[in-house]
LOFITI-866338 format. One line per field, with one value per residue (C-alpha): residue number from 1; y, x, z. Coordinates in nm, 2 decimals. Each point is the difference from the previous one (the first is absolute). Last residue first. Layout:
N
num	NUM ...
yy	Y ...
xx	X ...
zz	Z ...
REM end
This chain:
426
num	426 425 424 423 422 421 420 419 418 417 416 415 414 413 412 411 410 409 408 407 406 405 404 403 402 401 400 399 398 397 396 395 394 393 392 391 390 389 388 387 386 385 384 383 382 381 380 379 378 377 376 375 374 373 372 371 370 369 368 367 366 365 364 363 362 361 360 359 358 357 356 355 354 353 352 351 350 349 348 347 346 345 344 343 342 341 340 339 338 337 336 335 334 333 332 331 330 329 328 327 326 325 324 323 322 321 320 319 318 317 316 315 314 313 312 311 310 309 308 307 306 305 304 303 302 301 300 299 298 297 296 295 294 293 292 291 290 289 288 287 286 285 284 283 282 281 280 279 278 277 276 275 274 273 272 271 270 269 268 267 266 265 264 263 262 261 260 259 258 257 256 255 254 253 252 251 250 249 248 247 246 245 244 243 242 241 240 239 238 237 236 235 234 233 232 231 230 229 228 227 226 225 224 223 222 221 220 219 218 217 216 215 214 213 212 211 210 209 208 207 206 205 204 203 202 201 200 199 198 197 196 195 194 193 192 191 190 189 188 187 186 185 184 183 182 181 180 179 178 177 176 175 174 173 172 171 170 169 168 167 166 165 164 163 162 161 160 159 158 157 156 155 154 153 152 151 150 149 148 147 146 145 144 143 142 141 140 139 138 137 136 135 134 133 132 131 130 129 128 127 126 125 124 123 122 121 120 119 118 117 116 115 114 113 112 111 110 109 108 107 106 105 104 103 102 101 100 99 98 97 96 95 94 93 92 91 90 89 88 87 86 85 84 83 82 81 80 79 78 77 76 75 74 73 72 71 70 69 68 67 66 65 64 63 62 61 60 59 58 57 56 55 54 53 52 51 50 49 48 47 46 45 44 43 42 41 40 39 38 37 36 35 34 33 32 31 30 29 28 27 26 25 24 23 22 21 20 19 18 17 16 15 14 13 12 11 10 9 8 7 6 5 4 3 2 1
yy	10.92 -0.21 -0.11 -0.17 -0.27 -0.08 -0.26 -0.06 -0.35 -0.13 -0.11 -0.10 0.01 -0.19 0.08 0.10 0.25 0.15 0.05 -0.04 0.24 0.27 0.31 0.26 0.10 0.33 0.04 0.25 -0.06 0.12 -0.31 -0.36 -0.22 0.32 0.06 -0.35 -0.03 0.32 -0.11 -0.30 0.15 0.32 0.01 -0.28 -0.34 -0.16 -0.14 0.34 0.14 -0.15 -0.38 -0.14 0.23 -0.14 0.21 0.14 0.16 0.23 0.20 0.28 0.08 -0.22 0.03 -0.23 0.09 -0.31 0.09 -0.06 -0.15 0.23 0.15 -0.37 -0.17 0.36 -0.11 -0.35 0.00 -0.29 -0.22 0.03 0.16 -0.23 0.17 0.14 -0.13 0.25 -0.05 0.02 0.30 -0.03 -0.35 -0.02 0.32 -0.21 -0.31 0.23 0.13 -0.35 -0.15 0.33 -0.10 -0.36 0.10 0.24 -0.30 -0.28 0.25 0.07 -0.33 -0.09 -0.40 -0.34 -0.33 -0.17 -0.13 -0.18 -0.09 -0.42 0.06 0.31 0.32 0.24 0.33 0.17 -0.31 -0.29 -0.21 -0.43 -0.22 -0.13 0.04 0.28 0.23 0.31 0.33 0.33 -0.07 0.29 -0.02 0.08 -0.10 -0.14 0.01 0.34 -0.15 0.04 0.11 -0.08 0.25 -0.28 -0.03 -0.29 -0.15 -0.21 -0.13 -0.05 0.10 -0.28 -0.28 -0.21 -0.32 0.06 0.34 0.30 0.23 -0.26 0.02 0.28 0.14 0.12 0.21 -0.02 0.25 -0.03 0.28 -0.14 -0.29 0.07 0.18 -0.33 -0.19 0.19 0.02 -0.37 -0.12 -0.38 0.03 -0.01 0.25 -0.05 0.19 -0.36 -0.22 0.20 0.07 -0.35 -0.09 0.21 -0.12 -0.40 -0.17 -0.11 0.25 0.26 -0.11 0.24 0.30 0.18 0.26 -0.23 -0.33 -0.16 -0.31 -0.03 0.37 -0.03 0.17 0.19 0.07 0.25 0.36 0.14 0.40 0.25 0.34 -0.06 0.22 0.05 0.17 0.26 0.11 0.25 0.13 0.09 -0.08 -0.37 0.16 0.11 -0.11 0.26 -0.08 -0.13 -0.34 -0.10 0.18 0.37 0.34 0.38 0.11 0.16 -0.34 0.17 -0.15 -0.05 0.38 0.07 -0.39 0.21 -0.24 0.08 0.27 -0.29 0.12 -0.28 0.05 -0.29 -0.03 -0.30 0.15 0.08 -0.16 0.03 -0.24 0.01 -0.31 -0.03 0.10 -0.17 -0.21 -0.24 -0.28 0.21 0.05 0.02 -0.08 -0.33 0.24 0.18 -0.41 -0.04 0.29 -0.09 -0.30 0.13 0.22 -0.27 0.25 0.32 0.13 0.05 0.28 -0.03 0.29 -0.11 0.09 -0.21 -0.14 -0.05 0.05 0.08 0.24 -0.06 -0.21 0.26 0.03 -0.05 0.35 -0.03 -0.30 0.21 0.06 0.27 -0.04 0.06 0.00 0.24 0.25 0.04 -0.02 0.26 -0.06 0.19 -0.10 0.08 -0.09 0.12 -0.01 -0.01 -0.23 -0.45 0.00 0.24 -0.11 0.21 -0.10 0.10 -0.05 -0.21 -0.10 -0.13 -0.12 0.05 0.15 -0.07 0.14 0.05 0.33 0.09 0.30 0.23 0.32 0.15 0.00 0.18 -0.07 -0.39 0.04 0.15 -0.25 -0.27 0.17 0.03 -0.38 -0.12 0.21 -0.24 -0.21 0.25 -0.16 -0.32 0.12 0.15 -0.14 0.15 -0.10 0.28 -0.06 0.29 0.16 0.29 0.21 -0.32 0.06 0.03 0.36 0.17 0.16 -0.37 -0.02 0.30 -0.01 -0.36 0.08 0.32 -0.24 -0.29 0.28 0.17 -0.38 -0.07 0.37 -0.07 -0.33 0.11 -0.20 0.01 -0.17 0.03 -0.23 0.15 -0.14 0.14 -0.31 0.03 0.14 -0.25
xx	7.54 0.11 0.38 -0.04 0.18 -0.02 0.29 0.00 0.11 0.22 0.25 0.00 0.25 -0.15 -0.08 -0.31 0.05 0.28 0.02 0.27 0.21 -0.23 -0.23 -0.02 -0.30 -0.18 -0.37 -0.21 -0.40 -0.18 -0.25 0.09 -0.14 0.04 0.30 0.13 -0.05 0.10 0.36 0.03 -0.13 0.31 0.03 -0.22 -0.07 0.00 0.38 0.14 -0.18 0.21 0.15 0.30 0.16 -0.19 -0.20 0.00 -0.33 0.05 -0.28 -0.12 -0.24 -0.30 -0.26 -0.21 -0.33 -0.22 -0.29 -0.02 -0.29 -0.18 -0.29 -0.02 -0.09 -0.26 -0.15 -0.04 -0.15 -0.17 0.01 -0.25 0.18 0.30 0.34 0.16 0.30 0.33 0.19 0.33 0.18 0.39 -0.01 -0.21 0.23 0.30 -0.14 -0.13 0.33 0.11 -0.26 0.05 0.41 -0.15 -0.20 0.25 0.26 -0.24 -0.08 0.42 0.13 0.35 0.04 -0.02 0.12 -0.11 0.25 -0.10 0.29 0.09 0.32 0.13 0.12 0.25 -0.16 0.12 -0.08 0.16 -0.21 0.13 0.06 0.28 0.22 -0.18 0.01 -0.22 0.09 -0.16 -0.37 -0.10 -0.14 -0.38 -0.04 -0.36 -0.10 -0.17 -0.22 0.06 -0.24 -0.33 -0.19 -0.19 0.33 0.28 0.15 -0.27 -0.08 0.22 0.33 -0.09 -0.15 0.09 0.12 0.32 0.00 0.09 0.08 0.22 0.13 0.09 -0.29 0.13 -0.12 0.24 0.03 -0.03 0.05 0.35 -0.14 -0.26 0.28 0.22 -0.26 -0.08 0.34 0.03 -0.24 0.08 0.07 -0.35 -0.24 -0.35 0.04 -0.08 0.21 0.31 0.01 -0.07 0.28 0.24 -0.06 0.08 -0.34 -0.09 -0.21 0.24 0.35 0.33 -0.10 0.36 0.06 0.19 -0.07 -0.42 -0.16 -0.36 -0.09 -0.44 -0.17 -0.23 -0.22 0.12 -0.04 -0.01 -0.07 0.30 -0.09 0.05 -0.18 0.07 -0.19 0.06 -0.20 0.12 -0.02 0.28 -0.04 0.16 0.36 0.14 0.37 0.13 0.21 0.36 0.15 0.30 0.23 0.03 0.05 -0.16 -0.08 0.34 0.20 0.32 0.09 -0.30 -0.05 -0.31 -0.16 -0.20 -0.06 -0.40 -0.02 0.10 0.07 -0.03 -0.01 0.10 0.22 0.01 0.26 -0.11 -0.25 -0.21 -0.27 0.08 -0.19 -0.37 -0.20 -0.23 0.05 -0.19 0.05 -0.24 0.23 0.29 0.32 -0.07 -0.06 0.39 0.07 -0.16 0.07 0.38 -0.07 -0.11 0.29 0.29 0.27 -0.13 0.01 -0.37 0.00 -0.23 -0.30 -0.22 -0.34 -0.02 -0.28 -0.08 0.37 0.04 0.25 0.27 0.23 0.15 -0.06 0.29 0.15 0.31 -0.16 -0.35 -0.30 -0.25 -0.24 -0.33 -0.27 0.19 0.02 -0.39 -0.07 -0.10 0.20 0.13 0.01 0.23 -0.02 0.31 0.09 0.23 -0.14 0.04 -0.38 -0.18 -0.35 -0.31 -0.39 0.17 0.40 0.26 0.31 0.23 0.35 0.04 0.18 -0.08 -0.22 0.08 0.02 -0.03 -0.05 -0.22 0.00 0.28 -0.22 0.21 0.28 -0.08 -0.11 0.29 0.21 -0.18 0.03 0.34 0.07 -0.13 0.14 0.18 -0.30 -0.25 -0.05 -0.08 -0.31 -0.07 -0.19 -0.03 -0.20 0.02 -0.08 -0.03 -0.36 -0.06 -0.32 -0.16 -0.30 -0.39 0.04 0.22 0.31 0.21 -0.17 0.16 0.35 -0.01 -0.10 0.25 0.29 -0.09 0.06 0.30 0.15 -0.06 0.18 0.33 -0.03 0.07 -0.21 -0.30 -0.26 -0.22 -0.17 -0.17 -0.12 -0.17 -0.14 -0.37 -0.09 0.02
zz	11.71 -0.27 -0.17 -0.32 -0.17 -0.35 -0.14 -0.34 -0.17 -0.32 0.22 0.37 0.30 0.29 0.39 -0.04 -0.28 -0.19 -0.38 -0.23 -0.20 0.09 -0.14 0.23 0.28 0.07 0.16 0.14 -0.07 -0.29 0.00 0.11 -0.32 -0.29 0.20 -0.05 -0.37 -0.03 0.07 -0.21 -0.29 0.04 -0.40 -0.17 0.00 0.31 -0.10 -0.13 0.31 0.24 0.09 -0.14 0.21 0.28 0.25 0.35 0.09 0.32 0.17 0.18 0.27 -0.12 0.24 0.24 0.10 0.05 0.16 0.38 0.16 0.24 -0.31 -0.13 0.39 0.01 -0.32 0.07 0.31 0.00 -0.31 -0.21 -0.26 0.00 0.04 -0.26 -0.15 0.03 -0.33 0.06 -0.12 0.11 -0.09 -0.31 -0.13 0.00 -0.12 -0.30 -0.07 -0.01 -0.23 -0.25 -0.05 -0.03 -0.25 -0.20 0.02 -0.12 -0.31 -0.05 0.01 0.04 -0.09 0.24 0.03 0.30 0.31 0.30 0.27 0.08 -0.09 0.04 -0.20 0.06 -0.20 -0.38 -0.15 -0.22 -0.17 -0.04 -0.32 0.20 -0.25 -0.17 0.33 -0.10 0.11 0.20 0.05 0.24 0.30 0.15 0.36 0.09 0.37 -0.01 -0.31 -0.39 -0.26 -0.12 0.10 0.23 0.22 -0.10 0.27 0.14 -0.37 -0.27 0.25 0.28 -0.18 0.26 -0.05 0.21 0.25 -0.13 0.29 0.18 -0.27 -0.28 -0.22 -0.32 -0.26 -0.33 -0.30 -0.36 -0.25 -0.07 -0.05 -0.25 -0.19 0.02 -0.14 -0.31 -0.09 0.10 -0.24 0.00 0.34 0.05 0.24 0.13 0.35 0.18 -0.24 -0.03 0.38 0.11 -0.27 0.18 0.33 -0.04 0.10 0.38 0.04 -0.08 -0.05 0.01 0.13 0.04 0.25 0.29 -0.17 -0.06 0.00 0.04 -0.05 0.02 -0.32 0.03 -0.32 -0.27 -0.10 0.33 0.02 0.09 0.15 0.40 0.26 0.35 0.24 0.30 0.29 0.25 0.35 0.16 0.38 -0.01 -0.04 -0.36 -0.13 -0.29 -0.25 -0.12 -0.12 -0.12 -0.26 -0.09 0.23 0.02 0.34 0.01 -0.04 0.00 0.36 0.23 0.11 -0.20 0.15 0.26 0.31 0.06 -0.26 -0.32 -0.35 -0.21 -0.42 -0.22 -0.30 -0.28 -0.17 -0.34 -0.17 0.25 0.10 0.38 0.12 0.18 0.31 0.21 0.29 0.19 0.23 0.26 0.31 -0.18 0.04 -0.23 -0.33 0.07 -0.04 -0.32 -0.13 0.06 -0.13 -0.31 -0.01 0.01 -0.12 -0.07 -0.38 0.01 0.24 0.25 0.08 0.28 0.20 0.32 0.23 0.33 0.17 0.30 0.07 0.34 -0.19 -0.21 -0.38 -0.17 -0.16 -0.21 -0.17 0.03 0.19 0.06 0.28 0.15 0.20 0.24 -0.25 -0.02 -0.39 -0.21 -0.30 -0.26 -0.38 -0.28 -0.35 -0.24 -0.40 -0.24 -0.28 -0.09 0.16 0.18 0.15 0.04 0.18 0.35 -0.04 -0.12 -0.09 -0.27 -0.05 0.39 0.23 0.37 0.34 0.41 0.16 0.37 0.24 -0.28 0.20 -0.17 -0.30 -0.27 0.13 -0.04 -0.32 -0.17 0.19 -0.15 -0.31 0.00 0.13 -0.32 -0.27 -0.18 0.03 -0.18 -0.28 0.21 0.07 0.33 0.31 0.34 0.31 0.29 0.34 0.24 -0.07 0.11 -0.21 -0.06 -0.27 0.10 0.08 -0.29 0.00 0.00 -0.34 -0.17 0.14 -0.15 -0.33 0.05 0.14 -0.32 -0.26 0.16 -0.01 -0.37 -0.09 0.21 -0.15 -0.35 -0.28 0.13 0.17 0.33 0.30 0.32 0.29 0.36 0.16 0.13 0.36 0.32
REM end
């Protein structure tokens, strides 16, 4: 397999952005080592461009005729190798080299059929769906690995997705077009695809766990046995008697939970287990926001349904845990398509000739996808496009695009505050 031709562009008109990605792309597909014929596109445009939406896809698609299927969304900010364009006009487009009968793209208007099995699944959902982490959840259980990676339309627009399907073309469903809102879209790989993808969270616990010992729907109302509130007060050091000062602590605050049977009682689950050596977050942790305080009941109300008998910590943005962890996964990725091959002993007996038949690890990155939170980027690394060169100082000048989301899927979860890297290898 040869390396993903991709391209990414700004400017005002979109005429003018599009000419820019076809000659980047025109220009790779000419060379050896990039696909010449590839029949999956991935498309991502900022929401500047929303109006526009189903013109450039069709710009696109006549362009290369031999592209069978489409699948992307508009977002308030995407991405591209060691660049990202925030709150601009702006396009990424990547094609990918993968044998059409390894996968599929899916939509509402476009289930997948019950013939493809599924190993894994990129997805776009739009936040205003009904019920959408259980959707995940269940599009997660169709799958052979439990995995999925993707996130949620951050536009500020209509939340619009991109699926253009060859095996059942969705152009003739209605006005859809390849251009439609609400539920879930993507594309479903089979067991051949090789890929490896990570997820990183960028919030750093500020508190101890706590275990949830009485709690309603989205309110936390005691924690360890003590109303919630003053919990709250006490560990992040706050009084009422300053409550300017409090409520800005709050409002910077943030909650990791743990939800049973994951968190299990008297375990320190989020301080230690949960929580990686950088100092942030674990795969099993979900980041929510704090959105009310119950004085009554002297209870915290968050953005999540919470349980009794789940772990919950307090915990803040942070930019240094984010960087590292950002850095952990990259390396995690390279570790595993570079293992490091141990020699054998010297005096063994034919050691030379057992190293010369043993094969060296050769995998390749083709392309990738890093799907990141708004609240993310290089604002919060500290400078213009951080995030990004973070990852190809780690991975090198490989392919990638991605957009900024409302939420982040992985495993079978939506998360916040996170990045998802996923790479596809040859």
């Amino acid at each position: 397999m040869k390396l993903f031709p991709y391209a990414h562009a700004t400017h005002p008109q979109w005429q003018m952005a599009a000419l820019l990605v076809l000659a980047q792309l025109r220009s790779q597909m000419a060379l050896s080592n990039y696909a010449a014929n590839p029949t999956l596109g991935l498309l991502y445009i900022t929401d500047h461009y929303a109006q526009d939406a189903k013109d450039i896809l069709d710009y696109f698609g006549a362009e290369f005729s031999f592209v069978t299927d489409w699948s992307g969304t508009v977002a308030m900010g995407i991405a591209a190798n060691n660049v990202e364009y925030f709150d601009e006009p702006a396009i990424a487009l990547m094609l990918l080299d993968i044998p059409p009968d390894q996968y599929r793209v899916f939509s509402g208007v476009a289930p997948l059929s019950m013939g493809f099995e599924v190993h894994t699944a990129l997805v776009h959902a739009d936040g205003a769906t009904p019920e959408l982490a259980d959707l995940v959840q269940e599009m997660a259980e169709r799958t052979d690995s439990q995995y999925l990676f993707g996130g949620v339309s951050s536009s500020r627009q209509q939340g619009l997705q991109f699926a253009v399907s060859g095996d059942g073309n969705i152009r003739g469903h209605g006005a859809a077009g390849g251009v439609f809102s609400g539920g879930l879209s993507g594309v479903a790989f089979g067991s051949e695809v090789a890929m490896v993808s990570r997820l990183t969270q960028g919030c750093k616990p500020v508190s101890a766990s706590r275990m949830i010992t009485e709690a309603d729907n989205n309110v936390v109302v005691s924690l360890d046995g003590e109303p919630a509130l003053d919990v709250m007060l006490h560990d992040l050091g706050l009084s009422l008697e300053r409550p300017q000062e409090a409520l800005q602590t709050v409002r910077s605050t943030l909650v990791g939970l743990v939800h049973p049977p994951e968190a299990d009682e008297g375990d320190e689950v989020i301080a230690s287990a949960a929580v990686r050596q950088t100092g942030n977050f674990g795969n099993d942790v979900l980041v929510r926001h704090i959105v009310g305080l119950d004085p009554g009941r002297r209870g915290i109300a968050v953005a999540e349904f919470v349980e009794k008998g789940a772990q919950l910590a307090f915990c803040q943005r942070n930019a240094n845990a984010a960087k590292a962890d950002l850095v952990r996964i990259c390396a995690e990725i390279r570790e595993e398509l570079e293992p490091q091959v141990l020699p054998l002993p010297p005096d063994q007996p034919h050691a030379s000739a057992v190293l010369e038949m043993t094969p060296q690890p050769s995998a390749r990155i083709l392309g990738a996808i890093y799907v990141s939170c708004t609240g993310r980027g290089g604002a919060h690394f500290g400078g213009p496009s951080a995030e990004l060169q973070i990852i190809r100082r780690a991975l090198g000048d490989v392919p990638l695009i991605g957009f900024f989301a409302g939420g982040e899927i992985a495993y079978d979860r939506l998360y916040g505050y996170s990045g998802v890297l996923t790479v596809f290898t040859d």
